[in-house]
Every structure is written in structure tokens, then in C-alpha cells.
Backbone as JSON, one array per atom type, in Angstrom:
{
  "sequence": "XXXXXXXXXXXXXXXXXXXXXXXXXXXXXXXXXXXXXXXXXXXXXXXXXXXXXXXXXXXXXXXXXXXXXXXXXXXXXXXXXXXXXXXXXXXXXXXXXXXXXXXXXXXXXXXXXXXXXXXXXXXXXXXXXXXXXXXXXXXXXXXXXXXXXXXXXXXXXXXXXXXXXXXXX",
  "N": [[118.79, 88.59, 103.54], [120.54, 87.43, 102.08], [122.26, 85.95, 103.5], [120.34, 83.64, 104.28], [118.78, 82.54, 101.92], [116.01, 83.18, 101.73], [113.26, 84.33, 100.42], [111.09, 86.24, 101.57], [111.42, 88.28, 104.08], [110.62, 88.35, 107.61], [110.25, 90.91, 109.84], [110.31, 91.95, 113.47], [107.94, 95.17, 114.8], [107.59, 98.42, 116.17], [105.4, 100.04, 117.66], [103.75, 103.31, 117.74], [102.14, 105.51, 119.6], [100.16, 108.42, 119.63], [102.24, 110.67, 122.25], [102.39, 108.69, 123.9], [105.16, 106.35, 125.02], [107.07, 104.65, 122.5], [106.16, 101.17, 121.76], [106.35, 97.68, 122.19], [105.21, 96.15, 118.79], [104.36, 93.91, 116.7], [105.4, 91.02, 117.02], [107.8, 88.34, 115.04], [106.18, 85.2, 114.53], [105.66, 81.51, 114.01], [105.49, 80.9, 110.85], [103.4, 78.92, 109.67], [101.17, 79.51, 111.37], [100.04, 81.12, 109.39], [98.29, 80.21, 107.65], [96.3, 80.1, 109.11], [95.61, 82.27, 110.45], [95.31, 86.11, 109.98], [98.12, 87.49, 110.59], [100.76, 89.01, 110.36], [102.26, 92.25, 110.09], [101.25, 94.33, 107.06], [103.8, 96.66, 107.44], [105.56, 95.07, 107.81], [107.29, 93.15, 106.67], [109.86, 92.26, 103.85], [110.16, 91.53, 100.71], [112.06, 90.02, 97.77], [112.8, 91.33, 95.18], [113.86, 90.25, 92.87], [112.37, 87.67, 92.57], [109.78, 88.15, 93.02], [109.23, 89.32, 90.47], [109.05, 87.34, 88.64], [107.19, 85.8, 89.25], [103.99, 85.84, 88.82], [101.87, 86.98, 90.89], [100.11, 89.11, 92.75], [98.48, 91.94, 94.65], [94.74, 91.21, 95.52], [92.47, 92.95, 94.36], [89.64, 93.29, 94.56], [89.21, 92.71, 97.03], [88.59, 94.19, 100.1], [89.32, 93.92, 102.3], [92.06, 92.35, 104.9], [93.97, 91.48, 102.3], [95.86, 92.12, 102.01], [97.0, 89.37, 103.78], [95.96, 87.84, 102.06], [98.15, 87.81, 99.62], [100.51, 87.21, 100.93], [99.83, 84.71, 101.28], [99.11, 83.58, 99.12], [102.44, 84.13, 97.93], [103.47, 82.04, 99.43], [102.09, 79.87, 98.3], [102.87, 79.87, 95.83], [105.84, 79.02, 96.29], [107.58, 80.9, 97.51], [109.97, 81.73, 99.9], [109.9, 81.93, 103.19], [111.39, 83.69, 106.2], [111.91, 84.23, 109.05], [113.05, 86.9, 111.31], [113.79, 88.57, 114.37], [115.04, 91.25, 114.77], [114.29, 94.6, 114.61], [112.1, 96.04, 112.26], [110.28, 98.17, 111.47], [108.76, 100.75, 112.52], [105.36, 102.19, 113.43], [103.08, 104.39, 113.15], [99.92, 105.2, 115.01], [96.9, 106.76, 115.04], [94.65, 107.26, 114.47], [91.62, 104.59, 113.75], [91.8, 103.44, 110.62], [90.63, 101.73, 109.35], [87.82, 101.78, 110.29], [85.31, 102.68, 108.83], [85.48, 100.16, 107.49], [85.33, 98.21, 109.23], [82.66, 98.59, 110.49], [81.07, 97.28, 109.09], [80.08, 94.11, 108.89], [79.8, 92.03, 107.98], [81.35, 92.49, 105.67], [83.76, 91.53, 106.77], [83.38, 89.5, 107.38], [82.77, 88.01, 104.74], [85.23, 88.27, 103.37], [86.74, 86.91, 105.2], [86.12, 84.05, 104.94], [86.54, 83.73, 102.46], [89.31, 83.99, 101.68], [89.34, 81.58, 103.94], [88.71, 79.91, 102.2], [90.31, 80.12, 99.76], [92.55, 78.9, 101.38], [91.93, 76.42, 102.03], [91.36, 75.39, 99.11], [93.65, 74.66, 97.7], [97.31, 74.33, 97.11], [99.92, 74.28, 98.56], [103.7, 75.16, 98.18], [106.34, 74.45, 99.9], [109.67, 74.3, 100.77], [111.79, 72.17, 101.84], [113.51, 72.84, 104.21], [112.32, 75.36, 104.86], [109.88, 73.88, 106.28], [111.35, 72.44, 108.15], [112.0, 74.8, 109.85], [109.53, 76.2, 110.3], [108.27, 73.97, 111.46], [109.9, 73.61, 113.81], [110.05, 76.33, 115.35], [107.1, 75.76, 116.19], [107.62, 73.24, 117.84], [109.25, 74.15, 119.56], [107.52, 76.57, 120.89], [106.2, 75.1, 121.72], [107.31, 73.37, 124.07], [108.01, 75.93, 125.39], [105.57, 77.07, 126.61], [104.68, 74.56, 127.99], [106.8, 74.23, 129.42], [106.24, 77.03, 131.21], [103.84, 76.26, 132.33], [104.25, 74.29, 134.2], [105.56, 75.76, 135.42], [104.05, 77.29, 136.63], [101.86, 75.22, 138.09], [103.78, 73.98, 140.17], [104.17, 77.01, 141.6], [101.58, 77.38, 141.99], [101.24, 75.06, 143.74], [102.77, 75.67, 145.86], [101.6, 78.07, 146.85], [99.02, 76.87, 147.38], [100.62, 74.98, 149.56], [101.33, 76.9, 151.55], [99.22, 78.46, 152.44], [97.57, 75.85, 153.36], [99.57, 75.92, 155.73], [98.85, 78.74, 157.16], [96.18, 78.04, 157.84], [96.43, 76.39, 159.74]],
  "CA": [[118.25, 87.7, 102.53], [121.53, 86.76, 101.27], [122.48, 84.64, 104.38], [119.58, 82.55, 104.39], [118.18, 82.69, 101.09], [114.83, 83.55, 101.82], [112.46, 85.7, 99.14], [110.41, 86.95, 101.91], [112.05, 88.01, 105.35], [109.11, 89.13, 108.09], [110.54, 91.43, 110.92], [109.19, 93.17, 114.35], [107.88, 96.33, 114.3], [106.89, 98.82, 117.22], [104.16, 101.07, 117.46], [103.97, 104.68, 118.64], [100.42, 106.25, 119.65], [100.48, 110.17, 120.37], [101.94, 111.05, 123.73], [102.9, 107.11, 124.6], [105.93, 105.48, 125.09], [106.92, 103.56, 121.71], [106.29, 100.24, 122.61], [106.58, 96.4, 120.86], [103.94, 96.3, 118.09], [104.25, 93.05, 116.31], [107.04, 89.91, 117.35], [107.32, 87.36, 114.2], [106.02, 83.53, 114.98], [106.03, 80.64, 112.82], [104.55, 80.94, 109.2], [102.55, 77.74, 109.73], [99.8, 80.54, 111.5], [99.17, 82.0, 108.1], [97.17, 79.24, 107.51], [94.9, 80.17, 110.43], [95.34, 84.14, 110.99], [96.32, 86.67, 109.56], [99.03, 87.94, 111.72], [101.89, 89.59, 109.56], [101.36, 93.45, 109.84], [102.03, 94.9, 105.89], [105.0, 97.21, 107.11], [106.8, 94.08, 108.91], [108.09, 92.09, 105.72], [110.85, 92.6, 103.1], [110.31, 90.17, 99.61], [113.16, 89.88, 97.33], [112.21, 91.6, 94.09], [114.22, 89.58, 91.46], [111.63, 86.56, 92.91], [108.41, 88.74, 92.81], [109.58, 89.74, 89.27], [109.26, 86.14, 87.8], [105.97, 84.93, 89.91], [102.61, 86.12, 88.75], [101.53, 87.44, 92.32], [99.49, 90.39, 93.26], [97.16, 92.13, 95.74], [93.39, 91.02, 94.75], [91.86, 94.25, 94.02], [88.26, 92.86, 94.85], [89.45, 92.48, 98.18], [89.24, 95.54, 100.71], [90.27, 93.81, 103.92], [92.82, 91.06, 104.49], [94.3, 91.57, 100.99], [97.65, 91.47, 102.37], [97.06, 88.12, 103.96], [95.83, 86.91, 100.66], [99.24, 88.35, 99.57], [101.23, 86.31, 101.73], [99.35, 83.23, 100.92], [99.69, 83.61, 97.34], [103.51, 83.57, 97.61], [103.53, 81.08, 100.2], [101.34, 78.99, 97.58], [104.42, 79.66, 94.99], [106.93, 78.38, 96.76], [108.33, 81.48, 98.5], [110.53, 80.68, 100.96], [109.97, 82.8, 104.07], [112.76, 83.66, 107.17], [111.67, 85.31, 110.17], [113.69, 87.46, 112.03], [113.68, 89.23, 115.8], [115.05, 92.33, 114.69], [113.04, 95.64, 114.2], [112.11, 96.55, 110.56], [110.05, 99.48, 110.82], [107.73, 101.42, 113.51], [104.22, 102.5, 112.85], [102.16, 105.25, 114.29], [98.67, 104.87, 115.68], [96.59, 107.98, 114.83], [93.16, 106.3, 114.5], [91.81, 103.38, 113.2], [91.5, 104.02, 109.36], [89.62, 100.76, 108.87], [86.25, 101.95, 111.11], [84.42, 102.22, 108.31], [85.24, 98.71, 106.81], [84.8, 97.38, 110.34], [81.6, 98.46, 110.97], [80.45, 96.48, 108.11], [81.02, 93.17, 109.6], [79.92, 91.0, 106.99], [82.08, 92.42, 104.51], [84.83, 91.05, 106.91], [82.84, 87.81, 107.47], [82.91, 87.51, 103.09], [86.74, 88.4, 103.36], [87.55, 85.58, 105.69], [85.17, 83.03, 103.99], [86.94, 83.67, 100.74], [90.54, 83.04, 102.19], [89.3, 79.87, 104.09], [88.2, 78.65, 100.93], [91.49, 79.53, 98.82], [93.47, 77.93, 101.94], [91.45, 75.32, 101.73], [91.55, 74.68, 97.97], [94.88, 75.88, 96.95], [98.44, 73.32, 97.1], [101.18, 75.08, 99.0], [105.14, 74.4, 98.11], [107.1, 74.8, 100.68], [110.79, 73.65, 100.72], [112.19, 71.38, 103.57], [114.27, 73.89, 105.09], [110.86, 76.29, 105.89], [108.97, 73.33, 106.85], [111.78, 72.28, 108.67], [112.1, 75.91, 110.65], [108.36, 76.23, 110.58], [108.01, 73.12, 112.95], [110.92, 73.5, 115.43], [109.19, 76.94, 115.73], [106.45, 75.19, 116.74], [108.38, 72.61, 118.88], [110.1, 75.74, 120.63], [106.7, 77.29, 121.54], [104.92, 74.38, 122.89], [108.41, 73.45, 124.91], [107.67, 77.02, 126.27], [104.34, 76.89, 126.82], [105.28, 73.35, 128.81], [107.54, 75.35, 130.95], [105.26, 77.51, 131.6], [102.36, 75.42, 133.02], [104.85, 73.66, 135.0], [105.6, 76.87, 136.72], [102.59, 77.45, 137.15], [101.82, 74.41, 138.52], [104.9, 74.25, 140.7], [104.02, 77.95, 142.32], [100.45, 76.91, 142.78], [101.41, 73.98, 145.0], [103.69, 76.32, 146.89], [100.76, 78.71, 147.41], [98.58, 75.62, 148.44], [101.0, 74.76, 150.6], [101.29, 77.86, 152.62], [97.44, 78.54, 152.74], [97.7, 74.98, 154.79], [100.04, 76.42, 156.99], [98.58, 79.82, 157.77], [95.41, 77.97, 158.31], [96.61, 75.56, 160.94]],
  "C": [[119.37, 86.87, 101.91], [121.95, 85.29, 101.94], [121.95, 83.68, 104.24], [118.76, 81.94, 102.88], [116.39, 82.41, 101.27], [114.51, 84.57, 100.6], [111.79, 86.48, 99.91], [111.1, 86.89, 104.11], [110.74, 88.86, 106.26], [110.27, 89.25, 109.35], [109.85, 91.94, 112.19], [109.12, 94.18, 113.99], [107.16, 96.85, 115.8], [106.08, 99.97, 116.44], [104.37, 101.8, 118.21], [102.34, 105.61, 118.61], [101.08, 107.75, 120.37], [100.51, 110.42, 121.72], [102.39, 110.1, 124.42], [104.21, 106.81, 124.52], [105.99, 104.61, 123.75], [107.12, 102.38, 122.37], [106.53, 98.87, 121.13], [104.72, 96.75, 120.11], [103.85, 94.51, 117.58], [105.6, 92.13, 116.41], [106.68, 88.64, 116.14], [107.18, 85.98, 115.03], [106.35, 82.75, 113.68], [104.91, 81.08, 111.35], [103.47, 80.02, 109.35], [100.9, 78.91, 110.54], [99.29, 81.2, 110.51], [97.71, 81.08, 107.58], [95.74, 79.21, 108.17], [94.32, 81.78, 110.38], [96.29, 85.04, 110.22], [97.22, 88.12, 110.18], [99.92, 89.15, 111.47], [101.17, 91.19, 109.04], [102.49, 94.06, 107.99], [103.44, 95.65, 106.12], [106.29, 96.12, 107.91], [107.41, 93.33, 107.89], [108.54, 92.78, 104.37], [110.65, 91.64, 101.5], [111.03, 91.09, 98.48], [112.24, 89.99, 95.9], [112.25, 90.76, 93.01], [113.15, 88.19, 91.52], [110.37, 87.05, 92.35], [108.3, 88.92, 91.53], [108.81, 88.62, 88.36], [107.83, 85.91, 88.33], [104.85, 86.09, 89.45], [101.64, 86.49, 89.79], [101.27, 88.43, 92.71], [98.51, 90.44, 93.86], [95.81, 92.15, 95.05], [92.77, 92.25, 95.14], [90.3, 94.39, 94.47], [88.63, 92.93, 96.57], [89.55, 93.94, 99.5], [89.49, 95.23, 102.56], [90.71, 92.43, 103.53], [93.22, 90.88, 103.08], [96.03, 91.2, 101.68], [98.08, 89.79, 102.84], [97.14, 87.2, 103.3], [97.23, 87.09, 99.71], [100.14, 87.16, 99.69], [100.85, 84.99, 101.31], [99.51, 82.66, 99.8], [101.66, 82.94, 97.28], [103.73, 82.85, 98.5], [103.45, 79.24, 98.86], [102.64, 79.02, 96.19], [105.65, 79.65, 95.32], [108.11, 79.34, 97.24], [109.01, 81.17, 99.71], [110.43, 81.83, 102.28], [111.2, 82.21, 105.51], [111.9, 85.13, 107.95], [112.93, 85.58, 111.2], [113.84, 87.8, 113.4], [114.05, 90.65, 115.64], [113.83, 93.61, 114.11], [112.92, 96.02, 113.07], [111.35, 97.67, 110.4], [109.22, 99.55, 112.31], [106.44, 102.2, 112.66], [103.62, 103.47, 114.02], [100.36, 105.19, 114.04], [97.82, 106.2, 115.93], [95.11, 107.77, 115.39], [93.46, 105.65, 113.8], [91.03, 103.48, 111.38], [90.4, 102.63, 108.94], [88.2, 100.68, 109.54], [85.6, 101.53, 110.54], [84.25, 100.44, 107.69], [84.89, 97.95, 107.98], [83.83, 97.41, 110.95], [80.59, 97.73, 110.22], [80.98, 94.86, 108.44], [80.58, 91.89, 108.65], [80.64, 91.09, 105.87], [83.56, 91.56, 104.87], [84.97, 89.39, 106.84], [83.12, 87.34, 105.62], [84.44, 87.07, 103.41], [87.42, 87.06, 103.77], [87.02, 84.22, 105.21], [85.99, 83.01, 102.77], [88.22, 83.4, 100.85], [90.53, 81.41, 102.96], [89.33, 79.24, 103.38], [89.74, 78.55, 100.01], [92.58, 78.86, 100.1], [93.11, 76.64, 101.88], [91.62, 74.27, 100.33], [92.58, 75.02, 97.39], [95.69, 74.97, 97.85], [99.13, 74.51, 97.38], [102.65, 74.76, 99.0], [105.83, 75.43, 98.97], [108.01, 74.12, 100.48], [110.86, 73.13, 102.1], [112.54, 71.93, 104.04], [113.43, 74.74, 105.74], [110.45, 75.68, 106.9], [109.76, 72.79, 108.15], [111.53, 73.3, 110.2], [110.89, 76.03, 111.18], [108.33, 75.32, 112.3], [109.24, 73.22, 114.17], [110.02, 75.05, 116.04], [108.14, 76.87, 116.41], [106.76, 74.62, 117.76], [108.95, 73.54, 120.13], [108.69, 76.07, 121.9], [106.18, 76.43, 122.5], [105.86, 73.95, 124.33], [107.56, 74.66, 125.72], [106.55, 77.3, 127.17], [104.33, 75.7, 128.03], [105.45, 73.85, 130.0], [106.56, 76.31, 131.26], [104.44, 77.13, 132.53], [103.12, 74.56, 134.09], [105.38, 74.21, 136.2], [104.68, 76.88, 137.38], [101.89, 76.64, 138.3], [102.72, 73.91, 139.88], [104.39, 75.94, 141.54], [102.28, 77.32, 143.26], [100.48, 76.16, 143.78], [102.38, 74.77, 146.19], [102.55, 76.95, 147.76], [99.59, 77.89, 148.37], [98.63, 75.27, 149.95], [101.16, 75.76, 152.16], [100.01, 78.32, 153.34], [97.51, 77.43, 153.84], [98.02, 75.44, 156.15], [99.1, 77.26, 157.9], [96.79, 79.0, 158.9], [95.23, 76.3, 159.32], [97.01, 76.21, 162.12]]
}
């Protein structure tokens, strides 16, 4: 946090199910997806107390799924400055899924996400240039990748094409 001055640093995190191989659990992307999904698992991010201290920002109590998201959005919406990492920040184990019951109720999840569309929707977000900056090359990076990608893709396919010809001459 010191390096970069970030208030909120979001790390990976692996997961360990009984009996398995720990494996990757969550790899950070750009922040600009909070806006869409909510991605960022609670034990993957670090925020800088003396910040939280001063800002008026807490988990909505009404809320019993996606509260953390609304979380995130909140200090997003007060001008937190987030810094994603690659390194590992914590591991999680995979017992069962403690949210069954809230997930078999599927309109309580349908309210949940209805009620964050709406405060993303109506709700001014300060971001500094330096995020928005990082944010979009983040972006820029992926779709680059993504690019390459399809170009392989594209590029093998015509190979395979090409040999199919052959075999069938």
C-alpha cells in the first residue's frame, strides 16, 4: 500500500476442497467489472484503515447477499483508490456451500442485484486518473490478449483446413 498508494489493494486467492489439490481460486482483473459483476471474493482485498476511518462506509445490513459488492462500490463511489495485485493473499477452504439456503430463494438474489443496478446506476463515482488510467490499460491488455488469441485460433484453423485438403486428395 505504501508503494502505490492505494486504500484498497485486491489480491489472488486459492481454494482448497477436502482431499483436492489446492488449486487457483480467484486471479484479480480490472476494477472497471465492479460495475457489472461482482467478482472480488471478501477474503481477497486489504483496505487501508486510516482511509476507512475518515469515510462513512459500511456493509448494508438489509442486504444478505452481495453486501460485499455493495461494499466495494461504496468505496469505489468515495474515491478509494484501488491497486490490484498477482500475488496470493489468502486461501479459502470449500466445505459446502453455506449460501444454499439464500440461493434457493432466487428472488431474494434477483431483489439483491436490482438494488445494486440501481445504486450503480444512480450513484457518481470518483475515481482518480491514475486508477482510471490502470483500469483502462487493463482493459487494453485484455482485449490485446484476447486479439492474440483469435488470431491463433484463426491461424491453427487454416492449418487444420489445410491438411483436411490434403488428406482428402
Amino acid at each position: 500500500m505504501r508503494e502505490t498508494g492505494a486504500d484498497v489493494i485486491c489480491a489472488a486467492s486459492n481454494r482448497s476442497a477436502p482431499g483436492q489439490a489446492v488449486e487457483e481460486g480467484y486471479r484479480p482483473v480490472s476494477f472497471l467489472n465492479l460495475f457489472v459483476l461482482n467478482f472480488i471474493p471478501i477474503n481477497s482485498y486489504i483496505i487501508r484503515l486510516s482511509t476507512l476511518t475518515k469515510t462513512p462506509v459500511f456493509f448494508d445490513e438489509m442486504l444478505d447477499v452481495v453486501e460485499d459488492w455493495h461494499f466495494l462500490l461504496q468505496l469505489l463511489q468515495n474515491g478509494f483508490r484501488f491497486e490490484a495485485i498477482m500475488d496470493i493473499l489468502s486461501e479459502y477452504r470449500v466445505i459446502s456451500d453455506g449460501n444454499k439456503q439464500i440461493k434457493d430463494n432466487p428472488e431474494k438474489w434477483e431483489n439483491a442485484y436490482s438494488y445494486i443496478h440501481a445504486f450503480i446506476r444512480n450513484s457518481s463515482f470518483l475515481m482518480n486518473g491514475q486508477m482510471v488510467q490502470r483500469m483502462m490499460m487493463d482493459q487494453n491488455l485484455k482485449a490485446a490478449e484476447n486479439q492474440g488469441n483469435l488470431t491463433a485460433m484463426q491461424k491453427r484453423l487454416e492449418e487444420l483446413e489445410s491438411r483436411l485438403l490434403e488428406v482428402n486428395r
